[in-house]
MMTF fields as JSON, N, C-alpha, C and O atoms, coordinates in Angstrom:
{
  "mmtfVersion": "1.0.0",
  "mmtfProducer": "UNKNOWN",
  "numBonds": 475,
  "numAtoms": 476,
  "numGroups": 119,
  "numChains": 1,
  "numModels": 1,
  "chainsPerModel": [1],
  "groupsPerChain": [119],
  "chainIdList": ["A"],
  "bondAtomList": [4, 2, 8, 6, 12, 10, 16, 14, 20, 18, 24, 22, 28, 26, 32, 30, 36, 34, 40, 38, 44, 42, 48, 46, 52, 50, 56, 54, 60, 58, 64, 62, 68, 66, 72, 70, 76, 74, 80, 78, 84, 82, 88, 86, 92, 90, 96, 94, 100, 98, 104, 102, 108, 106, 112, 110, 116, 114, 120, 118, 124, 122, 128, 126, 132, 130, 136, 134, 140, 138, 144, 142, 148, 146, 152, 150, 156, 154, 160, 158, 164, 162, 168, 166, 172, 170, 176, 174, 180, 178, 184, 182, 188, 186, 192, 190, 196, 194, 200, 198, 204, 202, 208, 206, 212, 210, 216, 214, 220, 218, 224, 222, 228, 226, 232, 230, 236, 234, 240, 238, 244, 242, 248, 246, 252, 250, 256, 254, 260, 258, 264, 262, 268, 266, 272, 270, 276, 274, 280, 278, 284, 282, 288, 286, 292, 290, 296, 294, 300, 298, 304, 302, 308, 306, 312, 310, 316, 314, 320, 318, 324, 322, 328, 326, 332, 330, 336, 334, 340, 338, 344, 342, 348, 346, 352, 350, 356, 354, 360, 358, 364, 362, 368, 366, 372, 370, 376, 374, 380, 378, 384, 382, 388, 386, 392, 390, 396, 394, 400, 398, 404, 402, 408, 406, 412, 410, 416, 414, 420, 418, 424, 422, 428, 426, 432, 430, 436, 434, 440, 438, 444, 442, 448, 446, 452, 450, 456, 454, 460, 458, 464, 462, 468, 466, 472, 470],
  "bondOrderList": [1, 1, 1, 1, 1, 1, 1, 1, 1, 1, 1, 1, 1, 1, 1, 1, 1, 1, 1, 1, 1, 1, 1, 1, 1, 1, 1, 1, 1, 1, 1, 1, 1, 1, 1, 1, 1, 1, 1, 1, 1, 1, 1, 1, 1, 1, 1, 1, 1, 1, 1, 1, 1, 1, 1, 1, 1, 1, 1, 1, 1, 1, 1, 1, 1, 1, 1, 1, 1, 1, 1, 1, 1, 1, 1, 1, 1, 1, 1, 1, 1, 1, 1, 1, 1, 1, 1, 1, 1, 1, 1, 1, 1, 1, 1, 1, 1, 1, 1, 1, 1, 1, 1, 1, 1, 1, 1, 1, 1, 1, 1, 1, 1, 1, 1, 1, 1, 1],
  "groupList": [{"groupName": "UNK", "atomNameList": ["N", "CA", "C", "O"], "elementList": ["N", "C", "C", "O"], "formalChargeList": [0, 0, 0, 0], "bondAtomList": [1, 0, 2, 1, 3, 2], "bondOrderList": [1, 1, 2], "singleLetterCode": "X", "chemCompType": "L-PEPTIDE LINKING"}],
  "groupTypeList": [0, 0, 0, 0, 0, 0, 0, 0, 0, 0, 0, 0, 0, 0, 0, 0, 0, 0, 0, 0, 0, 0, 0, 0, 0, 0, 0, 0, 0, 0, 0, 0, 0, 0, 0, 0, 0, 0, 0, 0, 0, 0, 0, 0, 0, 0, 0, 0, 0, 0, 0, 0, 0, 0, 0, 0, 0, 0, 0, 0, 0, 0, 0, 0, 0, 0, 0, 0, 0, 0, 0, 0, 0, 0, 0, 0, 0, 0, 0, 0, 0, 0, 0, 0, 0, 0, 0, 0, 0, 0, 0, 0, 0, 0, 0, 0, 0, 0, 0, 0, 0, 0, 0, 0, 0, 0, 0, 0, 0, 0, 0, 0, 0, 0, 0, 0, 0, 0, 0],
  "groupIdList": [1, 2, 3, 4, 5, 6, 7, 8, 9, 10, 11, 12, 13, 14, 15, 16, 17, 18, 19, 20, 21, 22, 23, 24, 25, 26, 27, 28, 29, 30, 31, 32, 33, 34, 35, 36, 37, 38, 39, 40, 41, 42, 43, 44, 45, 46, 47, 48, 49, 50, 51, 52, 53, 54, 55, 56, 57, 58, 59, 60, 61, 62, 63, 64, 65, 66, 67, 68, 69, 70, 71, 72, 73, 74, 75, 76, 77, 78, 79, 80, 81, 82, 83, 84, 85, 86, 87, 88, 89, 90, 91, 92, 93, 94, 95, 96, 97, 98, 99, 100, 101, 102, 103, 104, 105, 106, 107, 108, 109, 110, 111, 112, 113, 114, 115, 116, 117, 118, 119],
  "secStructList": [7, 7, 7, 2, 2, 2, 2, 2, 2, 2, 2, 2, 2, 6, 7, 7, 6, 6, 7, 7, 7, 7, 7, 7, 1, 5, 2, 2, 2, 2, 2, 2, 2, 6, 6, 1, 7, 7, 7, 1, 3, 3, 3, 3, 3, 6, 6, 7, 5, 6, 1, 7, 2, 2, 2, 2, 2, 2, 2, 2, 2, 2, 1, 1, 6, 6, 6, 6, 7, 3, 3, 3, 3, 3, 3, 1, 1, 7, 7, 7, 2, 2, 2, 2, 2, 6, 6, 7, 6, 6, 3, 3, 3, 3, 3, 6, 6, 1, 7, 7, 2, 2, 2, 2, 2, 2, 2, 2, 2, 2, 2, 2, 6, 6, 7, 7, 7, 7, 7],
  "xCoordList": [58.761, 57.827, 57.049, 57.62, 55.329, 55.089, 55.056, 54.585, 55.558, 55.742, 57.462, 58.573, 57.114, 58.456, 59.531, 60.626, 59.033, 59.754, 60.328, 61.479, 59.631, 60.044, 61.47, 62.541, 61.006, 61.585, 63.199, 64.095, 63.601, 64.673, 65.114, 66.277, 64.511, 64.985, 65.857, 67.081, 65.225, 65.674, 66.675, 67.624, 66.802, 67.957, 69.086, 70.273, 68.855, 69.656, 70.66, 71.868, 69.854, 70.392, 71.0, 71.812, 70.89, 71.876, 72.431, 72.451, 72.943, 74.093, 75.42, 75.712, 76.032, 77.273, 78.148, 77.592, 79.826, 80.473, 79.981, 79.611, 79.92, 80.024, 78.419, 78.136, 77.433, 76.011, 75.563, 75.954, 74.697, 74.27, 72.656, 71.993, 72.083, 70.739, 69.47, 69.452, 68.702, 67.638, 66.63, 66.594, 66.034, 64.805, 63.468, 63.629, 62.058, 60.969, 59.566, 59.516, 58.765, 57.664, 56.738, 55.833, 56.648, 55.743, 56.323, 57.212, 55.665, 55.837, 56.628, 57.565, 55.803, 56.239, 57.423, 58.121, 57.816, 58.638, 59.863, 60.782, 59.945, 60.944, 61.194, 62.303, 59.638, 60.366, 60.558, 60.377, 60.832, 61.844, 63.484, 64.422, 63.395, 64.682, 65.346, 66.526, 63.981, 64.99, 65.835, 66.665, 65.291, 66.088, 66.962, 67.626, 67.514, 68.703, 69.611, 70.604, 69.931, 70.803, 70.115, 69.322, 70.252, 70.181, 70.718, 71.927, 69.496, 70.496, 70.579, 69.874, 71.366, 71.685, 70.218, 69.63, 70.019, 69.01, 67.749, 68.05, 66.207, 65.64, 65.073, 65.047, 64.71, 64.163, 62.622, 62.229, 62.046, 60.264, 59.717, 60.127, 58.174, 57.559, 56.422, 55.754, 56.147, 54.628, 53.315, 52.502, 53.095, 52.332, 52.355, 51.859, 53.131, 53.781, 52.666, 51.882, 52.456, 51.439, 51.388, 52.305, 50.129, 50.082, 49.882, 49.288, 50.552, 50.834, 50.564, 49.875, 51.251, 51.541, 52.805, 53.21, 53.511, 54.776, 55.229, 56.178, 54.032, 54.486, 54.077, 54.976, 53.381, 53.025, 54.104, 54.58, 54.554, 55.853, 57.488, 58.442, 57.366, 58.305, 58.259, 59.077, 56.862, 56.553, 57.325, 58.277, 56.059, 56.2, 57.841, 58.32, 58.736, 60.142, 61.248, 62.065, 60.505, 61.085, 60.748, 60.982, 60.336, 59.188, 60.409, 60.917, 60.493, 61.536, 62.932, 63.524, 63.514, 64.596, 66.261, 67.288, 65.827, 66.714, 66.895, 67.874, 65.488, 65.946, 65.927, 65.562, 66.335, 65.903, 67.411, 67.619, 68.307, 69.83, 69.458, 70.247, 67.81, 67.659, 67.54, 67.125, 67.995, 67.392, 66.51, 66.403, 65.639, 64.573, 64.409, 64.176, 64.46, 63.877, 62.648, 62.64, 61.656, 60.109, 60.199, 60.259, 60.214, 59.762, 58.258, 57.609, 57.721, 56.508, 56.053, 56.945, 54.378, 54.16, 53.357, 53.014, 53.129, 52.117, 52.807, 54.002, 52.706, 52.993, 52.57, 51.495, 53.798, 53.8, 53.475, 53.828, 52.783, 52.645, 54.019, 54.348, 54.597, 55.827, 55.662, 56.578, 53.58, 53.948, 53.921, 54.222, 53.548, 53.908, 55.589, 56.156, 56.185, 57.217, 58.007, 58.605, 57.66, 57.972, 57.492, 58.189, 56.512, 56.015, 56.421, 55.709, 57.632, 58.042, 59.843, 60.454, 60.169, 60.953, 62.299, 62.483, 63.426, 64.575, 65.678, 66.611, 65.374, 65.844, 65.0, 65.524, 63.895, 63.711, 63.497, 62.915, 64.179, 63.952, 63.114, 62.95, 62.361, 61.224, 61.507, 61.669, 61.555, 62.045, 60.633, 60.033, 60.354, 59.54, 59.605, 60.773, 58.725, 59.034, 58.86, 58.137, 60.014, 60.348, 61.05, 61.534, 61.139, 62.079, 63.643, 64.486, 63.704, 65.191, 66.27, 66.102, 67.798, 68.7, 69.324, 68.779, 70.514, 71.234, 72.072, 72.345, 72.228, 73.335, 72.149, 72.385, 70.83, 70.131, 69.997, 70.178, 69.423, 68.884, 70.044, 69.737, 71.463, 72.495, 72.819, 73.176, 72.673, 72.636, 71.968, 72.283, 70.474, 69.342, 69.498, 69.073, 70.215, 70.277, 71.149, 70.766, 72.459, 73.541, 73.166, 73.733, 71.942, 71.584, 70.842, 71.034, 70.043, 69.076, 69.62, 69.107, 70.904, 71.73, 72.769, 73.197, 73.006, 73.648, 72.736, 73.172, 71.497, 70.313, 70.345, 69.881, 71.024, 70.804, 68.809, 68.079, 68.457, 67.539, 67.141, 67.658, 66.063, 65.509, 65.566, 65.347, 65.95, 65.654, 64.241, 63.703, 63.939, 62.845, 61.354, 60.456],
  "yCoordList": [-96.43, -96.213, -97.495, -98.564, -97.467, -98.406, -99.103, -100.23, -98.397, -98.647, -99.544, -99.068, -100.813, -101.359, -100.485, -100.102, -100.324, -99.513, -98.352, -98.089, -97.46, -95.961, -96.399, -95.811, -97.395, -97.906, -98.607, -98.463, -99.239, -99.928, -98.507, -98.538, -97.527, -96.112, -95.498, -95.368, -95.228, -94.605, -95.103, -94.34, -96.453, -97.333, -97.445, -97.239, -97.633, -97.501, -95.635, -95.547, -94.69, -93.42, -93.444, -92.527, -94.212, -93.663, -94.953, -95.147, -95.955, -96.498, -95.8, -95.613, -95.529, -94.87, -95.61, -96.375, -95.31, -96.082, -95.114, -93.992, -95.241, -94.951, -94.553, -93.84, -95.196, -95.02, -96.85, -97.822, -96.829, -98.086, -98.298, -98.239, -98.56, -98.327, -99.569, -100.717, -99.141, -100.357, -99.601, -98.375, -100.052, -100.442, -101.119, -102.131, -100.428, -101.234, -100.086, -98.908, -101.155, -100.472, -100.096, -99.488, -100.309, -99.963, -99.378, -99.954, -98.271, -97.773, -98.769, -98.563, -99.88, -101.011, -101.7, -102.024, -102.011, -102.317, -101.058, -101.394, -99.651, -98.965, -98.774, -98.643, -98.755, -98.598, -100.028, -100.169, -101.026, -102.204, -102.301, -103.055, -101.446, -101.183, -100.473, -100.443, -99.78, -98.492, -98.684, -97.941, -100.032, -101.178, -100.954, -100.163, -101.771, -102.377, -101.584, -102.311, -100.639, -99.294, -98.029, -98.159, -96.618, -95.542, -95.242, -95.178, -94.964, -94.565, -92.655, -92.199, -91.736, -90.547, -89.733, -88.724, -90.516, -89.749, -91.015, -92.205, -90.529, -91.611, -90.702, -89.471, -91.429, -90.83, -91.519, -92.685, -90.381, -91.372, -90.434, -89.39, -91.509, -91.244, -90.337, -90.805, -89.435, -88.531, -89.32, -88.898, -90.527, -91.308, -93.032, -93.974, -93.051, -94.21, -94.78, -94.151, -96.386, -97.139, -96.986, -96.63, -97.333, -97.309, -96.096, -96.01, -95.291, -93.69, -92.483, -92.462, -91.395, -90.335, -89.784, -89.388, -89.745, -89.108, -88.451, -88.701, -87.378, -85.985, -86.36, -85.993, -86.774, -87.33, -88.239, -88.385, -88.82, -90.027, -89.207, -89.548, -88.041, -86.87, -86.273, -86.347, -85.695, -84.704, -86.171, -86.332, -86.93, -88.009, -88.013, -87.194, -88.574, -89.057, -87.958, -88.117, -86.541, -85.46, -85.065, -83.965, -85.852, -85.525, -86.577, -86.27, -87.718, -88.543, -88.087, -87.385, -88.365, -87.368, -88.341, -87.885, -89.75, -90.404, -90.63, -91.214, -89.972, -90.123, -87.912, -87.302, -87.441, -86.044, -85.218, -84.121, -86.691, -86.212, -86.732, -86.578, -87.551, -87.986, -86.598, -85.45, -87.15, -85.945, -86.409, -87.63, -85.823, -86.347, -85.982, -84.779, -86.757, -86.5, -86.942, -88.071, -86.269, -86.493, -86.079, -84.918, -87.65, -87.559, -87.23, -87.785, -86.478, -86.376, -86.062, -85.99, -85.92, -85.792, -84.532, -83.613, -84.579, -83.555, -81.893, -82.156, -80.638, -79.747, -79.087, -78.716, -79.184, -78.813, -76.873, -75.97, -76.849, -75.144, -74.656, -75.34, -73.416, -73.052, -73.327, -73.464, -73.291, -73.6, -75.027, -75.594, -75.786, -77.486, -77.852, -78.663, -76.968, -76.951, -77.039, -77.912, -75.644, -74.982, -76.074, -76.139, -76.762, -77.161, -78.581, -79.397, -79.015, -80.215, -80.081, -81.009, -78.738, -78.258, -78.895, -79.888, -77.783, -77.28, -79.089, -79.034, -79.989, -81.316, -81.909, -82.812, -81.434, -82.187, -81.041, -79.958, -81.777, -81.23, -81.992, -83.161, -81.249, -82.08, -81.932, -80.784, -82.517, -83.384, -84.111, -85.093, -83.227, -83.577, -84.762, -84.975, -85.848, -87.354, -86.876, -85.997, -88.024, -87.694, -86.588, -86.419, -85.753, -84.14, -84.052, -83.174, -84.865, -84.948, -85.695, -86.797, -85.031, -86.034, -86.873, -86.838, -87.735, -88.632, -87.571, -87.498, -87.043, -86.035, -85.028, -84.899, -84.356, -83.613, -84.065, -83.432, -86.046, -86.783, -86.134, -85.306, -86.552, -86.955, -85.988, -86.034, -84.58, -83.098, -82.973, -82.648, -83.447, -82.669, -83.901, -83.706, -85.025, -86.09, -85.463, -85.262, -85.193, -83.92, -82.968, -82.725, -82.11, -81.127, -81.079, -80.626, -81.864, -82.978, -83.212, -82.868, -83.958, -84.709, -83.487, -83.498, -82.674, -81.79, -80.137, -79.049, -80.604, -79.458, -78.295, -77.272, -78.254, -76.707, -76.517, -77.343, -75.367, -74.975, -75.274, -74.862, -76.116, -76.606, -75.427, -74.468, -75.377, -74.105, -74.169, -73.342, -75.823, -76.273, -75.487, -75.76],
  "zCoordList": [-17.658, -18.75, -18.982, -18.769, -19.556, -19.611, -20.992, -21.147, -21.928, -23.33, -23.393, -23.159, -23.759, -23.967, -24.693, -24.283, -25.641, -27.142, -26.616, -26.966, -25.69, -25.243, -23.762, -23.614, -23.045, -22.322, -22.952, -22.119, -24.123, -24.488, -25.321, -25.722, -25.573, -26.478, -25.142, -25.182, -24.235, -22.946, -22.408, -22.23, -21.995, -21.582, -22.991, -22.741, -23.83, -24.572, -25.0, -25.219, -24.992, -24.52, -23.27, -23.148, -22.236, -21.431, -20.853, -19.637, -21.862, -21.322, -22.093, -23.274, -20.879, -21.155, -20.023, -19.236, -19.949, -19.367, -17.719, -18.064, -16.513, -15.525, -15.073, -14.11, -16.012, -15.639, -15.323, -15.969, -14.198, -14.102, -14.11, -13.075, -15.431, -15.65, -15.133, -15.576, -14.35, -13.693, -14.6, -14.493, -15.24, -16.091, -15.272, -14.589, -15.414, -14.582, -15.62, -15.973, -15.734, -16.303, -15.603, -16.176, -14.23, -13.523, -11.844, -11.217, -11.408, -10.101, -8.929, -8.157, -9.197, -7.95, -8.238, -7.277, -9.458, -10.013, -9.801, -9.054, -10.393, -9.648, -8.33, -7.812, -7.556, -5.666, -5.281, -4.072, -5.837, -5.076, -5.92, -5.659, -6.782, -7.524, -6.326, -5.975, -5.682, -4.978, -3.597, -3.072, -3.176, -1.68, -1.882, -1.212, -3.283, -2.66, -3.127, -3.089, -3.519, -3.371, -3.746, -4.678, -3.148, -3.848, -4.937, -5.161, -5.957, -7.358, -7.141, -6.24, -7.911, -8.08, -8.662, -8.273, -9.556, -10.151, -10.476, -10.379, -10.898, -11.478, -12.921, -12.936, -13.9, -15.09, -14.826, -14.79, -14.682, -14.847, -15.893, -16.401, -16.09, -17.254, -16.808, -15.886, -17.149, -16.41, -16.147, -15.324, -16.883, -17.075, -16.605, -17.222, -15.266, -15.075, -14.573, -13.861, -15.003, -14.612, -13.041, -12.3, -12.718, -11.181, -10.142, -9.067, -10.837, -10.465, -11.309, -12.329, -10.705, -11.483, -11.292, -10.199, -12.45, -12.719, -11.324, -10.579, -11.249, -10.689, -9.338, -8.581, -8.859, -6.976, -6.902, -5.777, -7.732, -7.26, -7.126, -6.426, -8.066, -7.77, -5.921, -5.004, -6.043, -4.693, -3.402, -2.639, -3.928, -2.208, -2.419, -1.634, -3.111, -3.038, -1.971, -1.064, -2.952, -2.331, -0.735, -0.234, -0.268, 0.99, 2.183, 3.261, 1.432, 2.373, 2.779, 1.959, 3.864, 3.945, 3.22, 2.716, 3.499, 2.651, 1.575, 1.111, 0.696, -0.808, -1.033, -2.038, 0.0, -0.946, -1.864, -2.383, -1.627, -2.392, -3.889, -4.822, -4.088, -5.222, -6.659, -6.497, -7.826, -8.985, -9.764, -9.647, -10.722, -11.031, -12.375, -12.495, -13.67, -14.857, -15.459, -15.95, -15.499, -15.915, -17.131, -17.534, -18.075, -19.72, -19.636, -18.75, -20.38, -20.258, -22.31, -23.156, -22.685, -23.84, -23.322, -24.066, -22.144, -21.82, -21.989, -22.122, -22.04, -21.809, -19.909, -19.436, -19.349, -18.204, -18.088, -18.846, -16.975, -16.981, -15.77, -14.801, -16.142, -15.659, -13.433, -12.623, -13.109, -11.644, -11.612, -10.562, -12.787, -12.099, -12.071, -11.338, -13.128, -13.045, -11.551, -10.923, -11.361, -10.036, -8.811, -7.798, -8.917, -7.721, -7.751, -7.165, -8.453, -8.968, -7.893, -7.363, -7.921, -7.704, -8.201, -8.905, -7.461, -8.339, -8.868, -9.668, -8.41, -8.352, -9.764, -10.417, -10.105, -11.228, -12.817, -12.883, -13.862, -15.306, -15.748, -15.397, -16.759, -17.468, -18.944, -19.359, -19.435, -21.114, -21.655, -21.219, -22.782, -23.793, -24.378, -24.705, -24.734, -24.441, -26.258, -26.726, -27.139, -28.717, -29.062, -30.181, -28.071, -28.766, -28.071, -28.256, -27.494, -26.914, -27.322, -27.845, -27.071, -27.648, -26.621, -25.518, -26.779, -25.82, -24.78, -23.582, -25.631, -25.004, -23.907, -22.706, -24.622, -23.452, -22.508, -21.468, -22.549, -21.512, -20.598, -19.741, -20.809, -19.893, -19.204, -18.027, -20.212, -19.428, -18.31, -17.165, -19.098, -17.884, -16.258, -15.119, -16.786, -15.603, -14.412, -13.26, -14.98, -14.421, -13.707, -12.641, -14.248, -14.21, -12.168, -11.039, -12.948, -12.155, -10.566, -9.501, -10.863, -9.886, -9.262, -8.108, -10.05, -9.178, -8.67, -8.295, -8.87, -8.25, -9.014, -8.511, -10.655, -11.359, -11.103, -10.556, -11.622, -11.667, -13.062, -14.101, -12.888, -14.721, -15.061, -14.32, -16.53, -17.597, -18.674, -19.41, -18.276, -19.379, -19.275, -20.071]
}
């Protein structure tokens, strides 16, 4: 995220014991996070500097070494049910301000073990 404030809200929701959270406000900043280990899941912002949320979803899913990745897109925007779809079954999308600690961690789960978003 490129908002500090939304960024230390987010990291702070999901430190929990057995989560290991990398924090970066910008695109370039998360794909050199992404070297030096694979993480399970990533949480991005629909609006990530540099990029777009949703092309940084598609391309990721496109590689064959990150396609065990899951994907949570905070967004403010209202997604239509085919961007949803065309985001596919690896990523949930979470309304950026309307979510709790506990949804994040659901939909991360959710995410990481390939349910079918319900959002």
């Amino acid at each position: 995220d490129d908002d500090p404030a939304s960024r230390e809200i987010l990291a702070t929701m999901l430190r929990h014991p057995g989560l290991d959270v990398v924090v970066a406000s910008t695109w370039s900043e998360a794909e050199a996070g992404l070297r030096p280990r694979l993480p399970d899941a990533l949480v991005i912002n629909l609006g990530i500097p540099g990029t777009d949320g949703v092309a940084v979803v598609r391309f990721l899913a496109t590689q064959p070494a990150l396609s065990s990745l899951g994907f949570v897109l905070v967004t403010a925007k209202d997604l239509t049910k085919a961007d949803k779809r065309a985001l596919g079954p690896s990523t949930v999308v979470l309304q950026q301000g309307s979510f709790t600690r506990e949804e994040l961690l659901v939909s991360i789960d959710r995410a990481v073990t390939k349910w079918p978003s319900q959002s």
